[in-house]
N, C-alpha and C positions, 0 to 999 in steps of 0.2 A: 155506679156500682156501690151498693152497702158494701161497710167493713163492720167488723166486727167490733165490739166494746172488748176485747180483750186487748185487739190488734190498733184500735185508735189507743188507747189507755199506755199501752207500755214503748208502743212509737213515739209518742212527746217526750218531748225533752226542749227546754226551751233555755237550759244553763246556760251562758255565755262566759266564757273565763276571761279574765282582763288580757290575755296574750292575742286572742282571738281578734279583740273588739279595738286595737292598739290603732290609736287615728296621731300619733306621733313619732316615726319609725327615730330609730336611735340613726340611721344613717342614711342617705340618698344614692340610689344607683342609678346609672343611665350604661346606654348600649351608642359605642361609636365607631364606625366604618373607617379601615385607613384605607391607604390608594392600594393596597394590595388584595384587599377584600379581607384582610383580615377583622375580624369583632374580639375590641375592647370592651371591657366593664369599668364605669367611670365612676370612682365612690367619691365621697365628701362629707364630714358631719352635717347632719340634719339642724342646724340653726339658724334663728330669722335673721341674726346678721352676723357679718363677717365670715363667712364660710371658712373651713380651713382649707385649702389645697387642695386637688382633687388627684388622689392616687390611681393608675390605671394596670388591672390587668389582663392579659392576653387569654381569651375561652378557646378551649380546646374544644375541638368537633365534637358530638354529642352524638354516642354510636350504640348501637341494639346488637348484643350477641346473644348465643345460647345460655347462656350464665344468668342473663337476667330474665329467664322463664320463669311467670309464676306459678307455673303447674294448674292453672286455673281450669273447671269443672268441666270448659269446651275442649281442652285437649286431650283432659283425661276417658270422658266418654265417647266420644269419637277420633282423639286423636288427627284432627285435620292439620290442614297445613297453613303454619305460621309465615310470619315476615324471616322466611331462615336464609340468610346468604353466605354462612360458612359453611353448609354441608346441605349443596344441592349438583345438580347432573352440571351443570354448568362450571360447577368449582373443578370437576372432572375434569371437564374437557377441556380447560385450561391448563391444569397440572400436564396431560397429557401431552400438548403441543407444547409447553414450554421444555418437558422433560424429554422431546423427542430432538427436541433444538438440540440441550445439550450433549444427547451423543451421537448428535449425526456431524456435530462440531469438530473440527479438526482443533480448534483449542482448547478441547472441553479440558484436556490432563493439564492445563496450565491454569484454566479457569476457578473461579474459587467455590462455584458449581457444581455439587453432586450428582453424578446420573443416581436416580432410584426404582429399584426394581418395582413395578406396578402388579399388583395381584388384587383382584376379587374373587371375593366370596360369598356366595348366593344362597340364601337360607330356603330351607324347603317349604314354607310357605308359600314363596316366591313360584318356586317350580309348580304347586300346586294350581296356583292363582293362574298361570299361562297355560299350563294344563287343560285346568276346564275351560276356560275363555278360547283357547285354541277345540277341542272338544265340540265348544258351543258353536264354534263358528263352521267347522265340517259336519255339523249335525245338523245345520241351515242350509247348509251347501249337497243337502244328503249323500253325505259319504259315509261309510261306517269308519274310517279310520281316525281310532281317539288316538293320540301319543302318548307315549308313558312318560313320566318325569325322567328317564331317564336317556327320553329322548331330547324334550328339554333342553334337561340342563348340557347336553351335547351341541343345541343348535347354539344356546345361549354363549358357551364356549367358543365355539368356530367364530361369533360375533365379535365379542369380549378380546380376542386378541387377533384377529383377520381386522376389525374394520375400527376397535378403539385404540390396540397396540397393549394390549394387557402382555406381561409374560405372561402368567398361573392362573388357573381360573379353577377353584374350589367350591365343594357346598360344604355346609358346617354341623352336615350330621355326625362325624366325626367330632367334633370341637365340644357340641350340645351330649355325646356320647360320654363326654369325659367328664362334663359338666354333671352328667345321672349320676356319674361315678362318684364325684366330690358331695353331692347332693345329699344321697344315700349314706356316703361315711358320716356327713357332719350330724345328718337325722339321729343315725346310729349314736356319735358321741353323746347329744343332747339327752337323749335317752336313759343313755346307761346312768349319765351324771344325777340326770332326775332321779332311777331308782336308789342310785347311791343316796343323794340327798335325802330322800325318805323313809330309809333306812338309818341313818342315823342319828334323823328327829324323829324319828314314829311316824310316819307318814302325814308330815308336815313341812311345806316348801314354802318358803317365804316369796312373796309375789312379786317383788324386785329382783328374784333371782332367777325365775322360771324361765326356762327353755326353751316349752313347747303349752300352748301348740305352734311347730315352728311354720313360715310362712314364708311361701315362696317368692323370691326374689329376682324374676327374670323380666318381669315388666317395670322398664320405668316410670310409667305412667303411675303404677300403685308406689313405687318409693319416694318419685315426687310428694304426692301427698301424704305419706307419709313421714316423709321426712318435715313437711312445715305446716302439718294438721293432725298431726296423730302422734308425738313422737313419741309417747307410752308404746307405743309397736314394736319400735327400733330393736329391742333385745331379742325379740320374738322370728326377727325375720330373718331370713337364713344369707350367710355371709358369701354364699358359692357364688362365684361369677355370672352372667350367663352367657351363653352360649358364643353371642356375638361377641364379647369382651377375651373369652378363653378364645377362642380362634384367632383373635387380634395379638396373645399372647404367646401363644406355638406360631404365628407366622413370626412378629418381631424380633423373641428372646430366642425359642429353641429351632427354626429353620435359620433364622438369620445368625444362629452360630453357625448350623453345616455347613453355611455357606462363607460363614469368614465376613461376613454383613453386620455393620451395627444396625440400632432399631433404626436411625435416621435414614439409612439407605434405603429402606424397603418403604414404599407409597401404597396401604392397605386400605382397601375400600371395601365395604360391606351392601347387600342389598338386602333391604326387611320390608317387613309387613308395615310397616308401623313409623309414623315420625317421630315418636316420643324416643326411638331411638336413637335420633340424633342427637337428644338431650344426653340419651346415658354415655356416648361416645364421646362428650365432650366434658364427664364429670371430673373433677382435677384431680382424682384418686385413679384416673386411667390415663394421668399424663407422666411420662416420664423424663425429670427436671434435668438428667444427668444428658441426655441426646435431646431432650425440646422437641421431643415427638410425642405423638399418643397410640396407642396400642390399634385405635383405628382411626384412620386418619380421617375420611369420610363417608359419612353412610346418606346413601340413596334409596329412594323406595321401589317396591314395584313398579306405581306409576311412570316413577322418573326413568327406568330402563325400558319401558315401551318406549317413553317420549325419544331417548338416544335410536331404539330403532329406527324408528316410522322419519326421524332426522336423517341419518344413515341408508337410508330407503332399505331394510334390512326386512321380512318377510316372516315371521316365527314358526309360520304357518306348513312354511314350505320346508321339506326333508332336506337334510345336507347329509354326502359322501358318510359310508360307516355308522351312519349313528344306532343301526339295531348290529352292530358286529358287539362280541360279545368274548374275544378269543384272549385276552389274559386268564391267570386261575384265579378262585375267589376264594376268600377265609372266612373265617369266623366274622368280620365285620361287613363281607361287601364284596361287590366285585369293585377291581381295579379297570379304572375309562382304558381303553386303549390310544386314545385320544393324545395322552400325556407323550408318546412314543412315535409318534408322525404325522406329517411331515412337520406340518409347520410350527409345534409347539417346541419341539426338540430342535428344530431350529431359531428359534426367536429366543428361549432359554440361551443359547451359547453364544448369543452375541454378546451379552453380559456377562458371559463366563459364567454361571453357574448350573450348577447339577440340576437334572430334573428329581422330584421329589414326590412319591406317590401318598399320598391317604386313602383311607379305603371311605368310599364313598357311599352316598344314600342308605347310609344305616335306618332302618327300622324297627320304632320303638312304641311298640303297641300303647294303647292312650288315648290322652286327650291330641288336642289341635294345637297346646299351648305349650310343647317340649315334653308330657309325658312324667309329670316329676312326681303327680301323685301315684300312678299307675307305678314305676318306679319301686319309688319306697313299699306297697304292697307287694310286688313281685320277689322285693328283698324279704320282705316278713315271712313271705309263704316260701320261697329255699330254701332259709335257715329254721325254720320250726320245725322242732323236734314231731311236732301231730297236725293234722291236716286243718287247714284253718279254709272257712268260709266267706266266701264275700257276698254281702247285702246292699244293694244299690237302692237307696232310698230318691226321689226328687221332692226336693223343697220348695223349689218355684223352678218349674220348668227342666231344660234341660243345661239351662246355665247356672244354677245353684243346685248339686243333689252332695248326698253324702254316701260316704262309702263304710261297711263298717264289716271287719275282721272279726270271726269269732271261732269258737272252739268247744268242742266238745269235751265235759268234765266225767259221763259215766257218773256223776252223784243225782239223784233221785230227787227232782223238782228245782235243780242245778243245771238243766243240762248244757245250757250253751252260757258261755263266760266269754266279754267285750275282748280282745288283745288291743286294736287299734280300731279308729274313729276317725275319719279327713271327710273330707268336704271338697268339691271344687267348686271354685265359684268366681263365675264371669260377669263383667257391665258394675258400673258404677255405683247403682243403687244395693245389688246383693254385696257389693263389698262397704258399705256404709252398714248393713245390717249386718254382716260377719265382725266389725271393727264394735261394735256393739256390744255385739251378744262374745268377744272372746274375754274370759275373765268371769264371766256372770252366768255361765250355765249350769242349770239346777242338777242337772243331771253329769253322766261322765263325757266330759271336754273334749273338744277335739286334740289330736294328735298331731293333725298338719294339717294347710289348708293350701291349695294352688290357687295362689288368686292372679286376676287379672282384669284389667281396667275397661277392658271392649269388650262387649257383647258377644257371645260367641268364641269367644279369647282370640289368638295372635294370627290364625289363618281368615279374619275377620277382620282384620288393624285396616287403619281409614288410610293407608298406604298402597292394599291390594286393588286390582284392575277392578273396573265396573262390574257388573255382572251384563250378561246380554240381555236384551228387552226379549221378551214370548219367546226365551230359548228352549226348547224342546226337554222334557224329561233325559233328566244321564242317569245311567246306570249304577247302582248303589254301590257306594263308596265309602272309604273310610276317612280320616278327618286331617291326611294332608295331600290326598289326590286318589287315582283307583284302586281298590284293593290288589283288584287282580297284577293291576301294571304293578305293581310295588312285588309281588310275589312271581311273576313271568319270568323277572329277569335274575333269581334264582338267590337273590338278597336272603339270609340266613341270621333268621334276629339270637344273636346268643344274650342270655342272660346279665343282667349289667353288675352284679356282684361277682360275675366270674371270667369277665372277659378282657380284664386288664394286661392282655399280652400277647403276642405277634403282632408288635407293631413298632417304627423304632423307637417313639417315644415313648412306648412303655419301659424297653428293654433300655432306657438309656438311666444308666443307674444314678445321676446326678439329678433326675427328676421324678425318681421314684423316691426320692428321702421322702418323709411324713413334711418336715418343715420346708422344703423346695417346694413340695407339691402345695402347702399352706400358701404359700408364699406366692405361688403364681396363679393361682384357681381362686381364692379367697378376694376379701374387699372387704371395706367397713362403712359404715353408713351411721351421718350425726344428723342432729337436729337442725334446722335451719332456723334461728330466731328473728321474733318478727322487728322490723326496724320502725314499725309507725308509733311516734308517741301518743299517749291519749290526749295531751292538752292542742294538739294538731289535729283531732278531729274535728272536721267541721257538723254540725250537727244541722 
């Protein structure tokens, strides 16, 4: 293969620096075995005679967690799976048995052994991905019966605590509901700050202070990389939790008061699209130093909740008792599972002594596949505008980079339509290398926010959901976290997310509506990660 004179020319490099090139080390190490199997390191000054004495000491096991992830380019575009053993189905299923030991123990109250309450919670991706994989697989079997997610997450539940021993079995459109909510304010503040700012330099913002355009912050895959290749980003990206983290938050802090629980008693598992979420579950800004827990203890993927089926010999396929009853009332958010209320949840809840606890369930939040957060923020602009604002969906590549743009009619005379807001969404690795680009440098007016995300296709795509089926049959058009119609059958009522903040108990719980509670438990911060390699340690 020819290279290029560009590419041979600025690849040499033949410098050697004397540290590199060092054929006299200042000291001698060796490696020595005692009878226990442990490994010593055996030092001694490097001299031709007299050696000094040789000092020994003991190496400690040399171990791989999620902390030393590089965020490197294979995880963040497809997000596959690593060498992970603190947050896999198997860490589960040990926690499970040893946590059932303890309170089937007749000494567990003298033991120095916490029983802990086990709850998952299943993201609607999740439900999505077993959805049409179940779907695909009764359409090969010609049957017309597709299940709706909220059939789902129904059988998923009877599993979750019939055959793993969960109490609670939650989804997190509730959790990602509150998340729109924080979303949406903080957009708002950035905002107002912005016009404030330009307003009192004359429409001049100094570029270390800017706001927006702000960037959404629910995929860890984009805050890895940005956090240790981008970190000019950092001020730009939005501080709001996501969804999996705010759920890990309202189970810990505010159920595990109703319940008279600190956060260490309660054992919170999560299931996503995506591995990169085990990174974010494990960042030490979601650990809490004072209990030595973290807000979510482990998260498993799609995949890995088949794999617990098909081990369980468990069927997803096949209908369980009730799942299309429909008999509580439903609000503003959802209807409430009946589920929660017999038999055996309401039983398995009081063996523990604790209350059952409703959230309203599979909320629907029209959108993208990736939480819905730029869709969101328009929703909010077009409520509160004083006159009827338009939206223009342009595609810039595909259907994973377009942009959205808000506009308004002015009634002046070769005036007539004036920009309000500008976003973007944009999915896969490569559009967000060109969005990291172009934010700061565009000739024209700038974006206002952009939903980014690091897969293709964003988070109902993540390299954690099921296969797809080989030559499976056309399904019926859908919207982008499962059926339209299944999402609308069961009578799910989308209220708007700047005005739905109430009939619920954690709205009406006044210790969590303060402005700075609610900072405080929805919010996060995010630094720079710097790099550790020296230059004169380059090998070249």
């Amino acid at each position: 293969m020819a290279f290029s004179g560009a590419l041979t020319l600025t690849d040499l490099n033949d410098f050697i620096t004397p540290s590199q090139a060092c054929i006299k080390p200042v000291t001698q190490t060796a490696i020595q075995l005692d009878r226990s199997g442990a490994y010593y390191e055996v030092t001694q000054d490097g001299k031709d005679v007299a050696p000094a004495p040789a000092s020994m000491k003991k190496l400690e096991q040399a171990q791989i967690n999620l902390n030393d992830c590089l965020a490197c380019s294979g995880c963040i575009t497809s997000a596959e799976s690593v060498l992970i053993t603190l947050q896999s189905h198997t860490e589960v299923l040990t926690f499970l048995e040893s946590n059932k030991k303890i309170l089937d123990a007749s000494s567990a109250i003298s033991s120095s052994e916490v029983y802990k309450i086990p709850i998952i919670s299943i993201s609607p991706q999740t439900l999505a991905s077993f959805a049409a994989a179940t779907a695909a697989s009764a359409s090969t079997l010609s049957s017309p019966q597709h299940p709706t997610p909220r059939q789902i997450l129904r059988r998923i539940r009877r599993f979750c605590i019939e055959s793993l021993g969960f109490s609670l079995v939650f989804d997190t459109t509730f959790a990602r509901h509150l998340a729109l909510q924080e979303h949406v304010a903080e957009f708002t503040e950035r905002l107002d700050r912005e016009k404030l700012e330009r307003d009192v330099t004359n429409d001049s913002v100094d570029e270390s202070r800017r706001g927006l355009p702000m960037l959404a912050s629910a995929c860890p895959g984009w805050i890895c990389y940005a956090e240790k290749a981008h970190s000019e980003m950092l001020p730009l990206i939005s501080r709001t939790k996501s969804p999996q983290q705010v759920m890990g938050t309202l189970i810990k802090n505010w159920m595990g008061a109703r319940w008279g629980k600190g956060p260490s008693e309660i054992y919170h598992v999560t299931v996503m699209p995506c591995y990169d979420k085990k990174l974010e579950a494990s960042r030490k800004d979601f650990h809490n130093d004072m209990y030595s827990t973290r807000d979510v203890d482990c998260v498993i993927t799609t995949g890995e909740l088949e794999r617990l089926m098909k081990e369980n010999s468990w069927d997803i396929t096949q209908p369980v008792p009730g799942e299309l009853d429909n008999d509580l009332p439903t609000t503003s958010f959802g209807a409430f599972d009946p589920f929660y209320n017999a038999p055996y949840s309401a039983n398995h809840a009081s063996m523990v002594d604790i209350p059952a606890i409703h959230f309203p369930e599979l909320l629907t939040h029209p959108g993208s596949s990736s939480g819905s957060y730029l869709h969101a923020i328009i929703a909010h602009l077009q409520a509160t505008s004083d006159v009827p604002l338009t939206l223009n969906v342009e595609a810039v590549r595909g259907t994973d980079y377009e942009e959205y743009i808000l506009t308004k009619n002015t009634g002046e005379p070769g005036n007539g339509k004036v920009v309000v807001f500008k976003g973007a969404k944009c999915y896969g690795f490569r559009n967000l290398q060109n969005v990291v680009r172009r934010v700061g440098r565009e000739r024209e007016r700038r974006y206002d926010y952009v939903e980014v995300m690091a897969c293709p296709g964003g988070c109902v795509n993540g390299g954690g959901q099921l296969k797809p089926v080989i030559n499976a049959p056309s399904l019926p058009t859908t919207d982008s976290e499962g059926y339209k119609r299944n999402w609308e059958e069961s009578g799910v009522a989308v209220a708007p997310i700047v005005k739905s903040f109430a009939s619920i108990d954690v709205a009406q719980d006044a210790r969590w509506v303060r402005e700075e509670t609610r900072r405080r438990f929805f919010r996060t911060e995010y630094r720079a990660v710097e790099s550790e390699v020296a230059g004169l340690a380059v090998v070249w």
